[in-house]
N, C-alpha and C positions, 0 to 999 in steps of 0.2 A: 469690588476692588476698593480698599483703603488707601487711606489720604496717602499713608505712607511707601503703599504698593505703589499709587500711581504717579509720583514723584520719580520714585526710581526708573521706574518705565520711562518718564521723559528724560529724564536722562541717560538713557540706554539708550533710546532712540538719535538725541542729541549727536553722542558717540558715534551712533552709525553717520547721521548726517554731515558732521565735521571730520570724518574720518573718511567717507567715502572710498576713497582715492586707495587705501590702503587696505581696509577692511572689509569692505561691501562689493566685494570680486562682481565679475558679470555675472557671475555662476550663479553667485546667490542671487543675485537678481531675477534670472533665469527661474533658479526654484518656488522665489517668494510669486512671482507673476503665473506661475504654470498653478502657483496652490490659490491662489486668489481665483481663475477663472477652473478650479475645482478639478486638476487635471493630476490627482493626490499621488499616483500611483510614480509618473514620472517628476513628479515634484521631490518627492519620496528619495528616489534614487539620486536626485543632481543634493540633495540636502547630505547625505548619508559622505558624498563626493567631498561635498565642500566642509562638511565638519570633520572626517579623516585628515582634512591638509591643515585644518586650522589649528595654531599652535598652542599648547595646552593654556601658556600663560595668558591668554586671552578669555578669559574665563566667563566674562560676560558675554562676548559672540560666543563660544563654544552654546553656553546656557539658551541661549537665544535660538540657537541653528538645533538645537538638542531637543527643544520646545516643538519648533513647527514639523521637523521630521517626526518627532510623537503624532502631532495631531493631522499629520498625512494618513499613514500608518492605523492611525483609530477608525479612518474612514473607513480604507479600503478591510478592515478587518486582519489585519497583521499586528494581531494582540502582544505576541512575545516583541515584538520590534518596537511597538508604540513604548512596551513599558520599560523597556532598555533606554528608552530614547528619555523618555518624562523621568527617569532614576537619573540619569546624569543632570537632566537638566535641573532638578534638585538639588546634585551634587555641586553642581556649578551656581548655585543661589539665585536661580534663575527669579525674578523681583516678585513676578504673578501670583498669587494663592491658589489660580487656580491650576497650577501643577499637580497640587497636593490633592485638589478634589480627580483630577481624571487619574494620578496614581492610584486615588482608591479604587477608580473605577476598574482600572486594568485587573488590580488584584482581584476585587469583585470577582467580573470576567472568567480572570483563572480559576476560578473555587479556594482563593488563597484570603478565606473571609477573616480571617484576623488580620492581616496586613491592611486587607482592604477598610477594617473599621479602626484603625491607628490614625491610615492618613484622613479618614472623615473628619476624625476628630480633630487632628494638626490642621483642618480646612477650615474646622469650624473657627476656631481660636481667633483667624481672619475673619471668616463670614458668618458671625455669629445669626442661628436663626433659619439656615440658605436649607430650604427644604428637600434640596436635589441631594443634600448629605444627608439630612435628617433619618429621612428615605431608606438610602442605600445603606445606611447603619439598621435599619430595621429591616433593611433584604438579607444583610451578611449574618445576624444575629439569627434570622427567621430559619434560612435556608437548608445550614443542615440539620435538621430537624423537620423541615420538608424533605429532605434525602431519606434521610431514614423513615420517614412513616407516608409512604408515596399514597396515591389516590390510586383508585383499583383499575384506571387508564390502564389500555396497553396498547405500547407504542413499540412498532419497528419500521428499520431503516428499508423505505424500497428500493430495494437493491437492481431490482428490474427496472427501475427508470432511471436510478441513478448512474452518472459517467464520470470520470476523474475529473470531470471541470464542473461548472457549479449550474444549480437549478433550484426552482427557488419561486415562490407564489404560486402555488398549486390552485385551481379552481375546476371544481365540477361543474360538469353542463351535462343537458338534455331530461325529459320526462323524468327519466330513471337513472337520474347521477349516472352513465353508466360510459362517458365521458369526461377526461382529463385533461384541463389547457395547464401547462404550466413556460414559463420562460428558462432557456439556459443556454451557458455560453459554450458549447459543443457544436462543434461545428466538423465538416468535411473538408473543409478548404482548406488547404493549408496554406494558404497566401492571404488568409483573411487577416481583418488591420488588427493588433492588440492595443485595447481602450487607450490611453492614456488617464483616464478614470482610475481604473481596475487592475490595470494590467492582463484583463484579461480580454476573449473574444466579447464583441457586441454580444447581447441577448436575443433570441427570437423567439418566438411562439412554439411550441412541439403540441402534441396531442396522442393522448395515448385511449384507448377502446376496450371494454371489454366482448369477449365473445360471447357465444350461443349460451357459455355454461357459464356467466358472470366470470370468465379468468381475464387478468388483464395482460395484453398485449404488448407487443415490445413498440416505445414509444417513435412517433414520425414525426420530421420536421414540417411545420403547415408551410404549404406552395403557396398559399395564397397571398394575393397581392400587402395584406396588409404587414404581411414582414417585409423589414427595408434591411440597408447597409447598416443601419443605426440601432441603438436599443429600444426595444420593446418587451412591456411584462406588466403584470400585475393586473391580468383580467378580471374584467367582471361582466357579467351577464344581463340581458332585460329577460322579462319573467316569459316571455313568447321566442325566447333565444334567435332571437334576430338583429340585435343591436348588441355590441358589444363596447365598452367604457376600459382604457387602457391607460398605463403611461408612456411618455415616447419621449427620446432622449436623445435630440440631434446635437451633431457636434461640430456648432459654429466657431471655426478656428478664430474668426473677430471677435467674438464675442462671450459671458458666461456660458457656462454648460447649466441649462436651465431644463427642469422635466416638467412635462404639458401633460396634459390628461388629453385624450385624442377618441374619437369615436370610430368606427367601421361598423359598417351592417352588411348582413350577409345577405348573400342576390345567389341562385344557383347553387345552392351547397360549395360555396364559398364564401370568403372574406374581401371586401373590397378594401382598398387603400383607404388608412384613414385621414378623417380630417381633424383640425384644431378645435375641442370645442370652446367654446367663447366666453367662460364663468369669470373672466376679467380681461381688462381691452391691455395692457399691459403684458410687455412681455421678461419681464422680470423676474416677477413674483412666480415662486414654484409652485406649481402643484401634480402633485402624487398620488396614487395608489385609490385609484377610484374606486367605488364601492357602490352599486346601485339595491336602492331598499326593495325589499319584494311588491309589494305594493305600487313602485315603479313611479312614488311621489317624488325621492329622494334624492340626490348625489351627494355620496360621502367622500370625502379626499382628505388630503395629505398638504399643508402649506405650510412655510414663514412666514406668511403675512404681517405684516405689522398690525401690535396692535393684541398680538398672541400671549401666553403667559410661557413662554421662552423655550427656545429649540424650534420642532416644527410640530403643528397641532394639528387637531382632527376638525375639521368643519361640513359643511355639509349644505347644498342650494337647490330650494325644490326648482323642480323639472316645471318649466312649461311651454308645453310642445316642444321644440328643438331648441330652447333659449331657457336661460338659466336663471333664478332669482338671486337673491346678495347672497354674497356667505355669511355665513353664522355660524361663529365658536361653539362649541358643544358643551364651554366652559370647562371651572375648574378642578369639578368631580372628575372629571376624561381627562383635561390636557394640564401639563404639570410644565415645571422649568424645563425638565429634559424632552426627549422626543417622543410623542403616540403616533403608530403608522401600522400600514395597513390593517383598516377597517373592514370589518365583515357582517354586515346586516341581516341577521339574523331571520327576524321578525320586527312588530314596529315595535317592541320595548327593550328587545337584545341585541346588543353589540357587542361583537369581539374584536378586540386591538393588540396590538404590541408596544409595549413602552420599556424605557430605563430608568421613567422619573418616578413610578410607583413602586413600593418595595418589592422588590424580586429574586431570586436567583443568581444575576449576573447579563448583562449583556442584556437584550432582549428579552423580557417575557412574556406569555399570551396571558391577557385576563381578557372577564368577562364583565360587562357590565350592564345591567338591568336597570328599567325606568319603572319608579314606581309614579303613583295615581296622581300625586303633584307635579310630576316630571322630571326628581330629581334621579339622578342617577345614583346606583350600588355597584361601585367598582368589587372584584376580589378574584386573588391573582389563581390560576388555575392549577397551579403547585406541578410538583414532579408525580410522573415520568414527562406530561407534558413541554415542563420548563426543563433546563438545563441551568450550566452556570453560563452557556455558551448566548447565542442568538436565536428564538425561539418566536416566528411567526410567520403569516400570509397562512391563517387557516379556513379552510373550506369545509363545509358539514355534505352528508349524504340525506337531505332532505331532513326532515326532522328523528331521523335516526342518530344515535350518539355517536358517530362513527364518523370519518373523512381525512384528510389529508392536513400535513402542516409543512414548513420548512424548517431547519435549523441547520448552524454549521457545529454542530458537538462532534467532540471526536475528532475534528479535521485540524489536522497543525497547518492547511496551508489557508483555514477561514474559510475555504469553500463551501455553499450550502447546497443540500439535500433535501429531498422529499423525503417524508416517515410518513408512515400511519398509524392512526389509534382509533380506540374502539372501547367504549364503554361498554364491560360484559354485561349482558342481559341475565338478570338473575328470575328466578321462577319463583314463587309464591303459592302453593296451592294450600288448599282443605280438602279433604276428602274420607269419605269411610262408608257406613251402609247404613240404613236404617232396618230394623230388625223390630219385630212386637216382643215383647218381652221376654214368650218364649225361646226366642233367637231364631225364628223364621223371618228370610227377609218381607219387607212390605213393598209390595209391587207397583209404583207410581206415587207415591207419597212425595211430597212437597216440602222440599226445603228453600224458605227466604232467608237472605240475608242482608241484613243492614250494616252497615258502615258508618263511621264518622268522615269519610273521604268523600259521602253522598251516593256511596254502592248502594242499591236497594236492585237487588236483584232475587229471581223467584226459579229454581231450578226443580226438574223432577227428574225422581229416581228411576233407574235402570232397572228392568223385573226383577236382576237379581240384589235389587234393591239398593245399589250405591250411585253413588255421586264425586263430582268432580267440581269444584272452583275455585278462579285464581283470584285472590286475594293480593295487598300492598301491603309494605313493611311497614311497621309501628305506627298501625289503626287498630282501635278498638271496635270490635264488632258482635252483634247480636242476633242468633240464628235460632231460627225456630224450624223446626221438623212437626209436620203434619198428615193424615190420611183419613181418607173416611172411617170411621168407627172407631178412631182410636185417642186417646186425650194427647195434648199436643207438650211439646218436647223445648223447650230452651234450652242455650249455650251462649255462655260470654266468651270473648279468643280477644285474646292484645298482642296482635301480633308482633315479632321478635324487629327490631330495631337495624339489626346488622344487616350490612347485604352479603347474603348468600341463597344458594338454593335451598327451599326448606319443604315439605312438605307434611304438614300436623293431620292427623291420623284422629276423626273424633267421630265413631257412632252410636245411632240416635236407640232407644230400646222404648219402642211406643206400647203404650197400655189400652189395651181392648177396655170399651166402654161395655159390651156385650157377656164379659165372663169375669170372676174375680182372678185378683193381680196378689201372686206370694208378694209380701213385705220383705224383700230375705236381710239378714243378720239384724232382728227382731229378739233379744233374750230376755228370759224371768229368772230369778232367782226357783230353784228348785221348791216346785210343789206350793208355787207362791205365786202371786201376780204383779210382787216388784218389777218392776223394768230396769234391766242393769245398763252401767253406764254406756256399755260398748255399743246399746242400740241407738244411742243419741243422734250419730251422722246419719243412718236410715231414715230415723222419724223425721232430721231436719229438712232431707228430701222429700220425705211427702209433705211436708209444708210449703216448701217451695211449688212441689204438682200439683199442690191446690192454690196458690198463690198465681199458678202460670195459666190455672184453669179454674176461672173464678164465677163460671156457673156451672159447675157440678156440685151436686151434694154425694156421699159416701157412707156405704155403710163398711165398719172393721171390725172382722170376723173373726173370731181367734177359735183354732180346734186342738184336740189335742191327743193323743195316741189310745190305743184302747186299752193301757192298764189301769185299773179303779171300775170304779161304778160309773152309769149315767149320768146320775145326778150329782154326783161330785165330780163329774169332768165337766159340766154343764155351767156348774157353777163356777169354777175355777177359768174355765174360757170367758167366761161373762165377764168376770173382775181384769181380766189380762185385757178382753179387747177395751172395756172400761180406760183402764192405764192409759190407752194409745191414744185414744180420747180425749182423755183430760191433759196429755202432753201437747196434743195438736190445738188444746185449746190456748194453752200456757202460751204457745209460740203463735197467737194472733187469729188463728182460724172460728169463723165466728159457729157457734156449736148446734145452729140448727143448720149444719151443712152438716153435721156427724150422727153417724147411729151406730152404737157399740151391739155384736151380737154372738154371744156364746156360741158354739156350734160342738163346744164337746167332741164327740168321738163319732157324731153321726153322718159326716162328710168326708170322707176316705179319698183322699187324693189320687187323683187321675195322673198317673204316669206320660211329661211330652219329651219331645227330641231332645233338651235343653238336658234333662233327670237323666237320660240313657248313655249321656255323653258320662258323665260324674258316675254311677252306679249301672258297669257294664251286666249284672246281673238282671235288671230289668228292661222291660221293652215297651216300646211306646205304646202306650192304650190301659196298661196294666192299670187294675182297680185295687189298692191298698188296704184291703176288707182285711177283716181279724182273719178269717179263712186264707185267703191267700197269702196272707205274711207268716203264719204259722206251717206251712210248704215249704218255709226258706231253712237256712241254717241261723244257727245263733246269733251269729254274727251280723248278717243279712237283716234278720230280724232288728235287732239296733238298729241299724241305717233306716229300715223299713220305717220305724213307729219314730225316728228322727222325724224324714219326711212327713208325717201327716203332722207334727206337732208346728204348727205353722199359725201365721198371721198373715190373714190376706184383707185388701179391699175389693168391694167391688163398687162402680155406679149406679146410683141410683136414680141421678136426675141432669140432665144439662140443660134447666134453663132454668137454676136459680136469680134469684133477680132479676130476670129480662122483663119482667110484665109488672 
């Protein structure tokens, strides 16, 4: 507040005091004292009373009565009311600045993010610096642009636990999450008291079950002793689920309406009555929305404390035995000017909270925040579908599955909150395909490792009919090798795709018999020459790499060639061609007493396998490619025939180059 704001304030106030008699009805009285001991809801309505009778020309009580009925209103979450209220009181020059900051907030709120980053800025002009605008100007600017590009959450409304009145801090319990405590104000009675908080019924405990088949059940209000007349909500659980940490919220008519944190444990497959637990001797100071760590070192809550960095903060006081250590702020990474509440402890370095002072949405939003190795915290806000422009928290996980429960009031014109659910889709990842020997028979039990940069090193074996299955993460680079007895061993780089979705990549392995020679295929020479033409270059560069992956073999490459010419000029002419292959594998790094180049002419007639009969239905597995037998074929035949022997093959000749 500025020098000049708060000038005028005492003279407003002056006004009411010297005026009393005239201006400052009982009424208002009545209002100002029902909002002071936090009773909003009918403070609310006697405000709404005494500003209709107050006469326009009064324009500073009108501004004034315009003011506190807004910030009745902002409590109980009567958003379109609060910001009718804070517009007049604008209108009427109400002296505060900060008008202008909860105007924006209400627009905020609505999703009405231009309005709401006008009056940030009209705030700022007063509080230049005030980072509860700063903020909200980078929640309004942020937001739709969160609407539009959501995270792949999916969130709906539980419509089966949901009832026209409000529900709200969902918490799973038992082994198997496969229990619901949440609080709401539905009730059977119908003579039950309506808050003066709220307006609405007290809250109580409900619980909701799944059956035999994980469905979940229609939910019950708990009998047990630890629900009263009064409110109760915002469970949390000890890790052996027999202690339970709550907030409780009597309502001393002498007194503030102050919320405790209260304990119950459970005796008999019930809840006993609980008691106050004792984290300060003071009964003043509020504290809210307990949160115990798994670990069960911990208690997290909800306070004003003095002494906080402004609204109400998140602190936390280790456990010992029944009695409680000091509080301590979680600081200024977690709690901001405006409010962080209910805490959800995740594990010891995750925590999830709700706030309005960190850039968000509107209204409440959930973030997450993580403790790195120095302890400082990484806030970041959990975006839409999660968040809304509305009130978005009290979330609870399903064990360390992505999935659980949260509260929000979106959607509801009368503020009332709900349970939703959301669920992080589970996306698949795999590799898989066959390993095959070259001829395209599968290999039966052959081994495939694979390495990761995630720290995967895992070693799978193949299925007789030779394949494989593993599930792999999104964007890791990984390095897989395919192996089997007798046969030279197989590399694969894979960087996996980035995006989440389901993907399965399709890669198999074609191993090379150490025991018989291996066709080179797409191996070419210039005609009746032992040029090697360009298009054989990717072939050759893979057998570089199969001696590169297998770097104690030596090889000899054989080159034959059909039986038109003579002997000795096909003898020669394979001599020069496998030569070629040679001196390419030497060019490309292979050191050259691992090669032996070997003519083979026309005197090795290709053995016809399953691989050749699938390509060329006129032959059949076994066939011997002899001058005789190709000369049986037709013309045509004959081509393809004396194709196939024109071939460049390796075979092994040693695997234990280098080893001794």
């Amino acid at each position: 507040m500025n020098l000049r704001t708060f000038l005028s304030l005492v003279l407003l106030l002056a006004l009411f005091v010297t005026g009393l008699s005239s201006c400052k009805t009982p009424k208002l009285a009545d209002a100002e004292e029902k909002q002071r001991i936090g009773e909003y809801y009918e403070a609310s309505a006697i405000y709404r009373k005494v500003y209709a009778k107050t006469p326009a020309k009064k324009r500073d009580l009108r501004g004034y009565i315009a003011f506190r009925m807004g910030e009745c209103n902002r409590q109980i979450n009567h958003t379109l009311r609060a910001t009718s209220a804070y517009l007049n009181a604008i209108r009427y020059n109400y002296p505060d600045s900060i008008v202008l900051l909860r105007a924006a907030q209400m627009a905020h709120k609505n999703g009405k993010y231009n309005d709401a980053i006008r009056y940030y800025n009209e705030y700022l002009v007063n509080q230049p610096g005030d980072l509860l605008a700063i903020n909200g100007i980078k929640g309004a600017e942020q937001a739709p642009e969160w609407k539009k590009n959501p995270t792949k959450y999916i969130v709906k409304r539980m419509d089966k636990f949901n009832s026209r009145r409000s529900e709200f801090s969902p918490m799973l319990y038992g082994d198997k999450y496969d229990q619901l405590y949440f609080a709401s104000s539905r009730t059977k009675n119908k003579e039950a008291q309506i808050s003066a908080i709220t307006g609405l019924n007290n809250n109580n405990f409900f619980i909701v079950k799944q059956d035999e088949k994980g469905e979940w059940l229609v939910p019950e209000e708990l009998e047990d002793a630890v629900n009263t007349e009064f409110d109760e909500g915002t469970p949390s659980f000890s890790k052996d689920g027999n202690t339970m940490y709550y907030t409780y919220c009597s309502q001393n008519p002498e007194g503030n309406r102050t919320a405790e944190i209260y304990v119950s444990t459970r005796s008999s497959a019930s809840w006993g009555k609980g008691t106050r637990a004792t984290i300060v001797k003071d009964s003043v100071t509020a504290l809210a929305h307990p949160a115990i760590s798994p670990d069960g070192k911990y208690l997290y809550y909800v306070s004003d404390a003095i002494g906080g960095y402004g609204g109400k903060d998140i602190f936390r006081s280790r456990l010992i035995g029944n009695d409680f250590g000091p509080m301590e702020n979680l600081g200024p990474e977690i709690n901001t000017r405006g409010d962080e509440l209910f805490p959800y402890v995740r594990d010891s370095v995750t925590l999830y909270f709700a706030s309005n002072g960190h850039p968000g949405m509107g209204g409440l939003d959930l973030f997450k925040a993580t403790q790195d190795s120095l302890g400082r915290w990484h806030v970041e806000n959990m975006l839409a579908p999660i968040n809304s422009m509305a009130d978005d928290f009290g979330i609870t996980f399903s064990g360390e599955k992505e999935k659980g429960f949260f509260s929000s009031n979106r959607n509801d014109a009368r503020g009332s909150d709900h349970i939703y659910s959301f669920e992080y889709p589970t996306f698949t990842l795999f590799i898989e395909g066959i390993v095959f020997d070259v001829d395209e028979y599968p290999i039966e039990e052959a081994t495939i490792r694979i390495v990761g940069k995630d720290g995967l090193n895992e070693k799978t074996i193949a299925k007789k009919d030779g394949s494989y299955k593993v599930e792999l993460e999104r964007d890791i680079r990984y390095v897989m090798m395919a192996s089997a007895r007798g046969y030279l061993n197989q590399y694969f780089e894979l960087k996996t795709d980035p995006e989440e979705k389901n993907e399965t990549y399709i890669v198999d392995f074609f191993l090379s018999p150490i025991t018989k020679p291996v066709v080179i295929e797409n191996i070419f020479y210039d005609f009746d020459k032992a040029t090697l033409r360009p298009e054989s270059q990717k072939a050759l560069d893979e057998m570089i790499k199969m001696l590169n992956d297998n770097p104690n073999i030596t090889i000899e490459l054989g080159a034959h060639t059909d039986r038109k010419g003579t002997d000795e000029y096909n003898e020669r002419l394979a001599q020069r061609r496998a030569q070629s292959v040679v001196d390419y594998l030497i060019s490309g790094g292979i050191a050259a007493d691992r090669l032996e180049a070997k003519g083979y002419g026309e005197s090795v007639p290709k053995i016809i396998n399953k691989k050749l009969t699938k390509e060329f239905d006129f032959l059949k597995e076994g066939d011997v490619l002899t001058e005789e037998f190709i000369l049986a074929l037709t013309p045509e035949q004959q081509e393809q025939a004396d194709q196939i022997n024109r071939r460049t093959e390796f075979k092994v000749l040693r695997t234990n180059y280098n080893l001794f």
